[in-house]
PDB file as gemmi writes it, atoms N, CA and C in Angstrom:
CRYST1    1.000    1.000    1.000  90.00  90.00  90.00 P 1                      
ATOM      1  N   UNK A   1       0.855  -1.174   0.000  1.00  0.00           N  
ATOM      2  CA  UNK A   1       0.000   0.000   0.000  1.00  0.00           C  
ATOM      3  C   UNK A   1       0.893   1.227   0.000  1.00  0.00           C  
ATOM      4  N   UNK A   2       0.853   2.404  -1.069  1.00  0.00           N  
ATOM      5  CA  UNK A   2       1.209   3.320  -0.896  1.00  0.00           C  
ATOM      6  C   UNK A   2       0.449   4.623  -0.160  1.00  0.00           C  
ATOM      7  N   UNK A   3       1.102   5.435   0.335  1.00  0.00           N  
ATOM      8  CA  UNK A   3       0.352   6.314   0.564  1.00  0.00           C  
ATOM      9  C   UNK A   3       0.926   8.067   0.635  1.00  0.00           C  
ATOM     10  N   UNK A   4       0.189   8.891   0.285  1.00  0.00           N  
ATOM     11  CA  UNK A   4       1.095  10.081   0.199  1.00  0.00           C  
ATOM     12  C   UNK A   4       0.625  11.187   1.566  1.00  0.00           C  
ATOM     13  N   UNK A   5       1.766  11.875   1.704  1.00  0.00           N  
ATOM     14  CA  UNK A   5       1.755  12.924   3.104  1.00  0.00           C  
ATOM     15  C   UNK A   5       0.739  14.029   2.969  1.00  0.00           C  
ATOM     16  N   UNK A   6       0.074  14.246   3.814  1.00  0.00           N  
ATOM     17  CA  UNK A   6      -0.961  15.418   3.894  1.00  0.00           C  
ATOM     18  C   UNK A   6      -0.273  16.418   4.352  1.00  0.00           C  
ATOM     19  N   UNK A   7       0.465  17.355   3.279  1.00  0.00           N  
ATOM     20  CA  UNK A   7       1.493  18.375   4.375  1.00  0.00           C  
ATOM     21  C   UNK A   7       0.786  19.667   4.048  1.00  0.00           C  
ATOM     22  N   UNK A   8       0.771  20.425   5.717  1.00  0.00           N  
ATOM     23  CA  UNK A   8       0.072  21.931   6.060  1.00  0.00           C  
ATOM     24  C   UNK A   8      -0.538  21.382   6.958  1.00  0.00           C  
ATOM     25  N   UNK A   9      -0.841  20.302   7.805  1.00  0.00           N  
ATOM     26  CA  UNK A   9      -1.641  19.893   9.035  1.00  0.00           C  
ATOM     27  C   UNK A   9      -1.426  19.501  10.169  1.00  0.00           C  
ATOM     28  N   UNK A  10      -0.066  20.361  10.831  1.00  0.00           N  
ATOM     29  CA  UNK A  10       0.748  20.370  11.701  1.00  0.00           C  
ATOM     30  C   UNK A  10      -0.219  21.053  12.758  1.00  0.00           C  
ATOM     31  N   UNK A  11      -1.220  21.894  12.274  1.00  0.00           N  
ATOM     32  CA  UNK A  11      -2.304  22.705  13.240  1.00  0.00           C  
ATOM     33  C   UNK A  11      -3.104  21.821  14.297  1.00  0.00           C  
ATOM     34  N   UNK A  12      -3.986  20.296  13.321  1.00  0.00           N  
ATOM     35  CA  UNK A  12      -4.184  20.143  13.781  1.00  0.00           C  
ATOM     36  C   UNK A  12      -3.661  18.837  14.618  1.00  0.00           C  
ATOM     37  N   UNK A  13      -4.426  18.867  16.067  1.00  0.00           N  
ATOM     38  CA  UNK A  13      -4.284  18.295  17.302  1.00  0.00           C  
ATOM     39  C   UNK A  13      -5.154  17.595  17.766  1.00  0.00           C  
ATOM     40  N   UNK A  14      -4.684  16.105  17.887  1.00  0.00           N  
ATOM     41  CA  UNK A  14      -5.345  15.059  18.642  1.00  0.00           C  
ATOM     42  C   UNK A  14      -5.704  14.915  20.245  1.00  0.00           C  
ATOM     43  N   UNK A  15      -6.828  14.746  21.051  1.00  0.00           N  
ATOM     44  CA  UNK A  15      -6.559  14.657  22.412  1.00  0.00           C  
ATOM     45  C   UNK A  15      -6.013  13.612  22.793  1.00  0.00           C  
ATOM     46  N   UNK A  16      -5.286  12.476  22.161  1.00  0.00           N  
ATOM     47  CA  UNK A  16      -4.363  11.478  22.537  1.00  0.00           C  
ATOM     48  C   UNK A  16      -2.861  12.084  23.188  1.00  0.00           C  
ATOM     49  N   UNK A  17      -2.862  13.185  23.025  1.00  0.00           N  
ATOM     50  CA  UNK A  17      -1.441  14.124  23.472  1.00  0.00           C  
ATOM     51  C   UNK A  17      -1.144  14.226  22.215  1.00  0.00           C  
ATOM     52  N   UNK A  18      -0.497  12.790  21.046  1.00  0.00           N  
ATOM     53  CA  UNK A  18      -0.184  12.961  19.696  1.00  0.00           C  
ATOM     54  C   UNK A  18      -0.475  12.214  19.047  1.00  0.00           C  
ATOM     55  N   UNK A  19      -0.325  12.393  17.618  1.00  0.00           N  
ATOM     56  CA  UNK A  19      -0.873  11.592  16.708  1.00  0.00           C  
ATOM     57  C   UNK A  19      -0.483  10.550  16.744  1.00  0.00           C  
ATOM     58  N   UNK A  20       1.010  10.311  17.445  1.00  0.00           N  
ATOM     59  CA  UNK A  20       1.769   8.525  17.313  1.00  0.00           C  
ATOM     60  C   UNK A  20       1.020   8.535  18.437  1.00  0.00           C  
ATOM     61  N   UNK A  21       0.500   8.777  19.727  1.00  0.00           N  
ATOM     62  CA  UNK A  21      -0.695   8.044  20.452  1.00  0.00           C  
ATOM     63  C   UNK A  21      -0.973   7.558  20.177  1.00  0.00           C  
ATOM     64  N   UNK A  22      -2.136   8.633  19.159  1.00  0.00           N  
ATOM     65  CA  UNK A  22      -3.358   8.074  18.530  1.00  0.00           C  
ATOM     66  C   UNK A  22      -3.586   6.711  17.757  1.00  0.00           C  
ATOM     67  N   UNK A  23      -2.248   6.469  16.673  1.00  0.00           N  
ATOM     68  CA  UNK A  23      -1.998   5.278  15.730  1.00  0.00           C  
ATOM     69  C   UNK A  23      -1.979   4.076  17.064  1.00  0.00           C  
ATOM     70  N   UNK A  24      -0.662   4.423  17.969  1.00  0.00           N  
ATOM     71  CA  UNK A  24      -0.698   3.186  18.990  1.00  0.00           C  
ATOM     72  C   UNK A  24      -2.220   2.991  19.850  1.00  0.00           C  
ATOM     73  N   UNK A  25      -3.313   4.095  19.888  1.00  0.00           N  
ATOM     74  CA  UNK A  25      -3.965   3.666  20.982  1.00  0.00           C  
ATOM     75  C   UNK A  25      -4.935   2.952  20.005  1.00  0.00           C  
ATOM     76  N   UNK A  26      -5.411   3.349  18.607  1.00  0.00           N  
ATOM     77  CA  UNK A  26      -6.453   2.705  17.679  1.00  0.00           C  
ATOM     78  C   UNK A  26      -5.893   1.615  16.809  1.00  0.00           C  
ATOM     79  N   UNK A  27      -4.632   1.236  16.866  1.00  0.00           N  
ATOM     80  CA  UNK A  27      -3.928   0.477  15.943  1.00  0.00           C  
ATOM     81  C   UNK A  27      -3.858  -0.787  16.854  1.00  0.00           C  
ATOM     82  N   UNK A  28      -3.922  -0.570  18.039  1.00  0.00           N  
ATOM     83  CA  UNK A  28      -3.686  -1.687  18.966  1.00  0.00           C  
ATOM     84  C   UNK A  28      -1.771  -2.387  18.264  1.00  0.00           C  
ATOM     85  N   UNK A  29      -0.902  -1.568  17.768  1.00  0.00           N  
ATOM     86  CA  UNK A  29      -0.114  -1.914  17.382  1.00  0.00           C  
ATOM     87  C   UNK A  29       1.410  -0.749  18.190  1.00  0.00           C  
ATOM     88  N   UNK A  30       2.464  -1.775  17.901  1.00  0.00           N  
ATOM     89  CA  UNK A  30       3.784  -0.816  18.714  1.00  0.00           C  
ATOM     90  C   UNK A  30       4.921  -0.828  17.329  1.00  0.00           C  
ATOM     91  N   UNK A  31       5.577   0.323  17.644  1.00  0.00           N  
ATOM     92  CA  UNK A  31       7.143   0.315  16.731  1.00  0.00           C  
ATOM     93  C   UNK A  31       7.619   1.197  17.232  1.00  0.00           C  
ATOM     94  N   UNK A  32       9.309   0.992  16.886  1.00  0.00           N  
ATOM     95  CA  UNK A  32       9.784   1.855  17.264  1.00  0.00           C  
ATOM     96  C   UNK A  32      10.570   2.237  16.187  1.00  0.00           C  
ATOM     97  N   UNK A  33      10.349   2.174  15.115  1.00  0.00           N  
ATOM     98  CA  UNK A  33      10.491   2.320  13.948  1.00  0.00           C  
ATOM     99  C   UNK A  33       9.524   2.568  12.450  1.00  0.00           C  
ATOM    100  N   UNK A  34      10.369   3.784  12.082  1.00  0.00           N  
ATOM    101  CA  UNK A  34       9.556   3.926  10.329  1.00  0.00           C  
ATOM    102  C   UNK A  34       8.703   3.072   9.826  1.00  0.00           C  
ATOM    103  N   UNK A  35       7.674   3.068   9.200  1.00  0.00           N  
ATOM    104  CA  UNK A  35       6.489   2.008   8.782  1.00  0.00           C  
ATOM    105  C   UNK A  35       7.024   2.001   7.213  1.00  0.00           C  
ATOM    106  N   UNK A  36       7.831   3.257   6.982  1.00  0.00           N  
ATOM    107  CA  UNK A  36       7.918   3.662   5.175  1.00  0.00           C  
ATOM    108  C   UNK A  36       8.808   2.302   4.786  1.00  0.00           C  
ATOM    109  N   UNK A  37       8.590   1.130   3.873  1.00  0.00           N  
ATOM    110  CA  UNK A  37       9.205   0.100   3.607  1.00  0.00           C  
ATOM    111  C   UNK A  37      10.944   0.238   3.305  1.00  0.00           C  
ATOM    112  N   UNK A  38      11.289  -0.354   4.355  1.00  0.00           N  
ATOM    113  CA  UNK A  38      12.950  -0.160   3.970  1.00  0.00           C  
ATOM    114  C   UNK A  38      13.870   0.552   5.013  1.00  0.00           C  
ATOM    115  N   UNK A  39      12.593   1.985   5.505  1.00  0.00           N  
ATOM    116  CA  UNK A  39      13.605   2.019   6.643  1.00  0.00           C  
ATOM    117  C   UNK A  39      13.749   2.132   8.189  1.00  0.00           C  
ATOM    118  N   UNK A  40      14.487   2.386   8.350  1.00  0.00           N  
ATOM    119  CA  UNK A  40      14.862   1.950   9.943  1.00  0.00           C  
ATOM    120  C   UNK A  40      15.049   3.128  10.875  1.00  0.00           C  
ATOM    121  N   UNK A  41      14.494   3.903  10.484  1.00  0.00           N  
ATOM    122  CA  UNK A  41      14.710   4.943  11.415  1.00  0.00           C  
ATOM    123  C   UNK A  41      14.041   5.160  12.525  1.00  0.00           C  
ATOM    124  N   UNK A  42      14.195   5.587  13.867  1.00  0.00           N  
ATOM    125  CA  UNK A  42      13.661   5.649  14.881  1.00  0.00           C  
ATOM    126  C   UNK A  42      12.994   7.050  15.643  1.00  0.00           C  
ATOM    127  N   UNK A  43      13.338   8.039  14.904  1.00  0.00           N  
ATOM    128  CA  UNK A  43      12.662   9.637  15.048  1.00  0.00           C  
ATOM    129  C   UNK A  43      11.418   9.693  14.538  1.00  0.00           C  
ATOM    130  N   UNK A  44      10.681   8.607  15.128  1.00  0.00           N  
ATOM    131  CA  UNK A  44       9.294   8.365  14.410  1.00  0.00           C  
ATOM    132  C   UNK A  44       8.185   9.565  14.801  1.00  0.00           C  
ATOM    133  N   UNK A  45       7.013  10.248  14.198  1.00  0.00           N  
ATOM    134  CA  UNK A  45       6.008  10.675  14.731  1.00  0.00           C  
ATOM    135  C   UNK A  45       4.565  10.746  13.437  1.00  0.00           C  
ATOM    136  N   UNK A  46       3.464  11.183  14.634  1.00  0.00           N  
ATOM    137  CA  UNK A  46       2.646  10.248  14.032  1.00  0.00           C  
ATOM    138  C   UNK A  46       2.084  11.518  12.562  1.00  0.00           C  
ATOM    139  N   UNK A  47       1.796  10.626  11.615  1.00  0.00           N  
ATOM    140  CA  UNK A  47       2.102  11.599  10.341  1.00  0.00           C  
ATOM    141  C   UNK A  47       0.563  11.903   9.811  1.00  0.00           C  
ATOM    142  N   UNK A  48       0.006  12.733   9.221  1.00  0.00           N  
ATOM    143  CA  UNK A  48      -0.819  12.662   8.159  1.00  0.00           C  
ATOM    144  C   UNK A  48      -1.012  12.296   7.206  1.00  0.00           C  
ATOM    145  N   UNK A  49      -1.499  10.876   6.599  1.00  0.00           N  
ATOM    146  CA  UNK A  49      -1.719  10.725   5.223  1.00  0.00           C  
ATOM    147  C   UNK A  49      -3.123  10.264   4.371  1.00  0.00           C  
ATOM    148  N   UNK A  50      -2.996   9.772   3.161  1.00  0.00           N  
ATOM    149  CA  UNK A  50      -3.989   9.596   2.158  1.00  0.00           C  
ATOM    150  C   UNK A  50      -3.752   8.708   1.613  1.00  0.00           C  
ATOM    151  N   UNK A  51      -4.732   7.556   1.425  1.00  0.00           N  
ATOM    152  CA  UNK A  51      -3.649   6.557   0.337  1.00  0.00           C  
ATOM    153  C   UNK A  51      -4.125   6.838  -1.039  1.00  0.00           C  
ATOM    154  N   UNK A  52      -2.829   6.314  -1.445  1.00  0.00           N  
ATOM    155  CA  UNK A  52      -2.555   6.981  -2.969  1.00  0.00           C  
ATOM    156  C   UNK A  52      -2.740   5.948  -4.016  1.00  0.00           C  
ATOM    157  N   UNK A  53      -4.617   6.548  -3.602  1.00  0.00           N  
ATOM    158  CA  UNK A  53      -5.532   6.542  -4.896  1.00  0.00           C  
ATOM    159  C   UNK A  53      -6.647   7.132  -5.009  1.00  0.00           C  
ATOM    160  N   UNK A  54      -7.297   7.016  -5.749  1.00  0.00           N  
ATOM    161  CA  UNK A  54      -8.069   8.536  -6.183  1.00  0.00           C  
ATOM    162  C   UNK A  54      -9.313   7.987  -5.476  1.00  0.00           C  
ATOM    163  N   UNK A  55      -9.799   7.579  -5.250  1.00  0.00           N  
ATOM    164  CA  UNK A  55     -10.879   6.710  -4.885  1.00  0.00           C  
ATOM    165  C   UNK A  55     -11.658   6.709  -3.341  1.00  0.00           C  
ATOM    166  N   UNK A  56     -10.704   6.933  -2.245  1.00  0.00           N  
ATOM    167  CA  UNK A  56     -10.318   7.253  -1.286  1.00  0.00           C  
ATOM    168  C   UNK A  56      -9.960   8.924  -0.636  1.00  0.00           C  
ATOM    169  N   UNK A  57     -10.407   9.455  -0.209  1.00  0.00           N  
ATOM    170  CA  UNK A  57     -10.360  10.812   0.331  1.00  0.00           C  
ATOM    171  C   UNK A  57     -10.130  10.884   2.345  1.00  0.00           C  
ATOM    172  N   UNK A  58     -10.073   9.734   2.633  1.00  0.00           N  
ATOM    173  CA  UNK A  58      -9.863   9.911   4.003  1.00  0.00           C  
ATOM    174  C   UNK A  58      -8.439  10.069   4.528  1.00  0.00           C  
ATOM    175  N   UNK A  59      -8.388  10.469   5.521  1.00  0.00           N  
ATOM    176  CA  UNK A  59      -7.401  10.960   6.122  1.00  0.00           C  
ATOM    177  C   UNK A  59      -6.850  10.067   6.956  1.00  0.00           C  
ATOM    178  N   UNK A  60      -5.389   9.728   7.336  1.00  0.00           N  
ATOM    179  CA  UNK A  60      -5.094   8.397   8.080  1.00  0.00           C  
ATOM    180  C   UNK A  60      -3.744   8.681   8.953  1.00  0.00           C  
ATOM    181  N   UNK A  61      -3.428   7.882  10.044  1.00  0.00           N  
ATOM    182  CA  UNK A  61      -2.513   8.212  10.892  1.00  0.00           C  
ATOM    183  C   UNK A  61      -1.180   7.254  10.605  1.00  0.00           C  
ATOM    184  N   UNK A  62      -0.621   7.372  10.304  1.00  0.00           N  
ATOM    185  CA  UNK A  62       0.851   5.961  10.143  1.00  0.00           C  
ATOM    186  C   UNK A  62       2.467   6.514  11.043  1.00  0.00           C  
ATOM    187  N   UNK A  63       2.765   5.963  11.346  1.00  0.00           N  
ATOM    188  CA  UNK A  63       4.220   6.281  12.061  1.00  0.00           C  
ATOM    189  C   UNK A  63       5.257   6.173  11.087  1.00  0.00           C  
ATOM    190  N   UNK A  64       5.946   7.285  11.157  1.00  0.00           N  
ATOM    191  CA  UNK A  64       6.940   7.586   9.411  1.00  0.00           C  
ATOM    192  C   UNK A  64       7.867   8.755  10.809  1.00  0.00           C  
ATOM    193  N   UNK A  65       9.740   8.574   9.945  1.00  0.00           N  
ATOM    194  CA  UNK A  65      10.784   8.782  10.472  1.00  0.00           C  
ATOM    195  C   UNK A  65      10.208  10.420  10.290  1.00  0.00           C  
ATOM    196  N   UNK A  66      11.206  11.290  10.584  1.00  0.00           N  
ATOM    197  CA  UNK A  66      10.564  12.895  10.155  1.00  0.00           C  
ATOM    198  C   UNK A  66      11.006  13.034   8.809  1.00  0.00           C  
ATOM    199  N   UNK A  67      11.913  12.014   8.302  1.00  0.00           N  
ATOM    200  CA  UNK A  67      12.276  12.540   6.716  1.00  0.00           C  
ATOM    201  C   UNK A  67      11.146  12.422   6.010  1.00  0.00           C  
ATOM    202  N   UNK A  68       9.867  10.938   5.956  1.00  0.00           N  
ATOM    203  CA  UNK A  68       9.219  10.502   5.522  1.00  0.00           C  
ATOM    204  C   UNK A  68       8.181  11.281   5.989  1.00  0.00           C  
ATOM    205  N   UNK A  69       7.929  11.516   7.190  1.00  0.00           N  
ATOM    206  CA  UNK A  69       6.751  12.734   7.679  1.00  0.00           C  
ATOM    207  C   UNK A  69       6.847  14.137   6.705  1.00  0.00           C  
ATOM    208  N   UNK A  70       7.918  14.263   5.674  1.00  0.00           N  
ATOM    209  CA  UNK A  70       7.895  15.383   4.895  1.00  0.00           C  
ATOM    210  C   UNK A  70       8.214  15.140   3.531  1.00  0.00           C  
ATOM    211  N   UNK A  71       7.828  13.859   3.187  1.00  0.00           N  
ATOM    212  CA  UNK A  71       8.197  13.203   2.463  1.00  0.00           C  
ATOM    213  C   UNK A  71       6.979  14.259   1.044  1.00  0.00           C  
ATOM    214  N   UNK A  72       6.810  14.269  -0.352  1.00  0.00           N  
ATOM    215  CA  UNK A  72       6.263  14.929  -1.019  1.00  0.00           C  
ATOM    216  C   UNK A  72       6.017  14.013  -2.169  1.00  0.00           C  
ATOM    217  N   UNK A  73       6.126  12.580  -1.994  1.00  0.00           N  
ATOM    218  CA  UNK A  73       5.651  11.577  -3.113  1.00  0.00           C  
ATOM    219  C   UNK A  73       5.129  10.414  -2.376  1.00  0.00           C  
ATOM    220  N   UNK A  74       4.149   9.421  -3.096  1.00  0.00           N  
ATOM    221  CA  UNK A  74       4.382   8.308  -2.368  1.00  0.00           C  
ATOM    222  C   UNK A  74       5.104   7.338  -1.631  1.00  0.00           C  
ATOM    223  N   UNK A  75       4.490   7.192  -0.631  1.00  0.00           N  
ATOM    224  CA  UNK A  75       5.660   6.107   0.502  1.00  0.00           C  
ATOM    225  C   UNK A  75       5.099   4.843   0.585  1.00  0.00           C  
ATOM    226  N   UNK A  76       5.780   4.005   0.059  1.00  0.00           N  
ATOM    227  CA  UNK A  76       5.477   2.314   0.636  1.00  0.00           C  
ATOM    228  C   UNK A  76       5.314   1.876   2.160  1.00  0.00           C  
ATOM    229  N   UNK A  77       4.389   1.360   2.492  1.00  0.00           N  
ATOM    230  CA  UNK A  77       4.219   1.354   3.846  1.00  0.00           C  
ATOM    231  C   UNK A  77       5.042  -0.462   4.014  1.00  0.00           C  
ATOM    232  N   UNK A  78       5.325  -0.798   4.938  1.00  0.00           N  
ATOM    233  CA  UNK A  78       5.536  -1.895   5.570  1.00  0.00           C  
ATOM    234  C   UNK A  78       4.606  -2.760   5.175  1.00  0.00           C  
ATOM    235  N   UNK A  79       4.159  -4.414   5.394  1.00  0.00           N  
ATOM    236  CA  UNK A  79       3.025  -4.634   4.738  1.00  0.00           C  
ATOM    237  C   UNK A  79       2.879  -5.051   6.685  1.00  0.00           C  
ATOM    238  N   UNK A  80       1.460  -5.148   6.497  1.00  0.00           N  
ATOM    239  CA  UNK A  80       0.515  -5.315   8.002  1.00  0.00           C  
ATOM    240  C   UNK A  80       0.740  -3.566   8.501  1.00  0.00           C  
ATOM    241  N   UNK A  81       0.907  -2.850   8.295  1.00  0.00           N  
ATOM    242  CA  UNK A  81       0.638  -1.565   8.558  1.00  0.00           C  
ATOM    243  C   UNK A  81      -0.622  -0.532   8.504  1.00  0.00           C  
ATOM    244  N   UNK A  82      -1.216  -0.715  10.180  1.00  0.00           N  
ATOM    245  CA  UNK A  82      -2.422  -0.341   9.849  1.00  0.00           C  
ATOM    246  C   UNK A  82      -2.720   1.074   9.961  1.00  0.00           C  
ATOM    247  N   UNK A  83      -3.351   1.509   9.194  1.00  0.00           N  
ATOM    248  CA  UNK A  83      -4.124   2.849   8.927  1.00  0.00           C  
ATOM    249  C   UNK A  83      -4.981   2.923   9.918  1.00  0.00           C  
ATOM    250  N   UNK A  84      -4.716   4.661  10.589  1.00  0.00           N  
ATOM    251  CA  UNK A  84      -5.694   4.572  11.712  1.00  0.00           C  
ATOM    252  C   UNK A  84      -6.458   5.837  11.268  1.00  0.00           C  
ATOM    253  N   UNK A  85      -7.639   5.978  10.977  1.00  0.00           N  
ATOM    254  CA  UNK A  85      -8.473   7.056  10.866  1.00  0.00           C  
ATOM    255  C   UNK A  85      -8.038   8.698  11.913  1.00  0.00           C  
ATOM    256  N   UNK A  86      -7.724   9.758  10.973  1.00  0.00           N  
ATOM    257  CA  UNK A  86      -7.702  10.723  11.562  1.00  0.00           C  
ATOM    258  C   UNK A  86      -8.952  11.237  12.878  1.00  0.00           C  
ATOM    259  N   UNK A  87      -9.898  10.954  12.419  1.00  0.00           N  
ATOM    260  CA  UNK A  87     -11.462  11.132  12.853  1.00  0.00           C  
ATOM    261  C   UNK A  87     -10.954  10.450  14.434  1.00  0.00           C  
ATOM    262  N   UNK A  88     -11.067  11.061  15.487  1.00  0.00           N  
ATOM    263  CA  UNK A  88     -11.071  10.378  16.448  1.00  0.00           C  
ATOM    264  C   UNK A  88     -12.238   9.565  17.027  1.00  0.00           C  
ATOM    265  N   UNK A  89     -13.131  10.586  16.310  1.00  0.00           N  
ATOM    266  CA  UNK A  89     -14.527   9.401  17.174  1.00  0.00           C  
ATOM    267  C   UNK A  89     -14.374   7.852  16.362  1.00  0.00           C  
ATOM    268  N   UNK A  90     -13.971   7.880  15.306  1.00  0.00           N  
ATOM    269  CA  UNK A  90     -13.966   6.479  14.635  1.00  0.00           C  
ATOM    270  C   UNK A  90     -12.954   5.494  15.069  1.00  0.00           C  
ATOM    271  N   UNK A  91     -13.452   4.697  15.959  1.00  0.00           N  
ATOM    272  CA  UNK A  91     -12.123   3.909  16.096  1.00  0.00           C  
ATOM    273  C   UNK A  91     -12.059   2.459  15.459  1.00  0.00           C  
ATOM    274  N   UNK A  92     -12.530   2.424  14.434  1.00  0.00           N  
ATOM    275  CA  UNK A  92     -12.080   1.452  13.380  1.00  0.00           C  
ATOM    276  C   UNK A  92     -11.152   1.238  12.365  1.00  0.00           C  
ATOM    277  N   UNK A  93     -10.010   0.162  12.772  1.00  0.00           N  
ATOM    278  CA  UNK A  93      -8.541   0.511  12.128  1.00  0.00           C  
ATOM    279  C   UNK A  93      -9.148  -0.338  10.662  1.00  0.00           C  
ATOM    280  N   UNK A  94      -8.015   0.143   9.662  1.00  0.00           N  
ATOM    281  CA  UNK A  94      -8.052   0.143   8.078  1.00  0.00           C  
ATOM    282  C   UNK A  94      -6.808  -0.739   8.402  1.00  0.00           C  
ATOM    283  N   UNK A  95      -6.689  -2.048   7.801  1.00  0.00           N  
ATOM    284  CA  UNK A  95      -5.733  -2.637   8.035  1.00  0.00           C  
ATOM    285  C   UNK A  95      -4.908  -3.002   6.157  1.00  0.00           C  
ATOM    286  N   UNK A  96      -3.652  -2.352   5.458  1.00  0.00           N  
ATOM    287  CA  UNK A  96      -2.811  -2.448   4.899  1.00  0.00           C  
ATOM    288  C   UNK A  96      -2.878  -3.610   4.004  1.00  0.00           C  
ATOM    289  N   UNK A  97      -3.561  -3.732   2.798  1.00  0.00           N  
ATOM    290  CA  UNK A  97      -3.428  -4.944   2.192  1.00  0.00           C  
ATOM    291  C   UNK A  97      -1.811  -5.131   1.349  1.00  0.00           C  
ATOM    292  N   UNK A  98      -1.669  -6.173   1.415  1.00  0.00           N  
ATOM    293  CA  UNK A  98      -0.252  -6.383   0.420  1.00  0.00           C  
ATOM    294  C   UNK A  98      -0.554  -7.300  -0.566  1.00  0.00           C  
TER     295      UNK A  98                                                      
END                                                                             
């Protein structure tokens, strides 16, 4: 699954404290590392994205290094990498097909 960065939405704010909360508290999932396929970086936070296809307009939470949090093309996610809905009232995770 690819997906591309929603950048200008640094404004908004989750009441999880942060958005990597948010992914760990609705993802029921842990890392301590980049989700972007390949790397390993550990300056993770929780990012804004879209997956990249036209079809789809929702907004989603993934854990990406800060290079990839500013990343300006599609990013390969890890595979089992689940998408957590920006929407906080929704807590139904989107789980990463490969």
């Amino acid at each position: 699954m690819k997906v591309k960065n929603i950048n200008g939405t640094s404004q908004n704010i989750c009441s999880c404290n942060s958005w990597l909360q948010h992914w760990r508290n609705f993802s029921r999932q842990t890392t301590v590392a980049c989700r972007a396929l390949g790397c390993f970086r550990t300056d993770i936070v929780g990012t804004q994205v879209q997956k990249d296809i036209e079809y789809d307009n929702e907004w989603y939470i993934v854990p990406f290094c800060k290079s990839h949090h500013n990343a300006t093309g599609p990013v390969e996610l890890v595979a089992g990498t689940k998408l957590v809905s920006v929407n906080k009232k929704m807590k139904n995770e989107k789980i990463t097909s490969q």
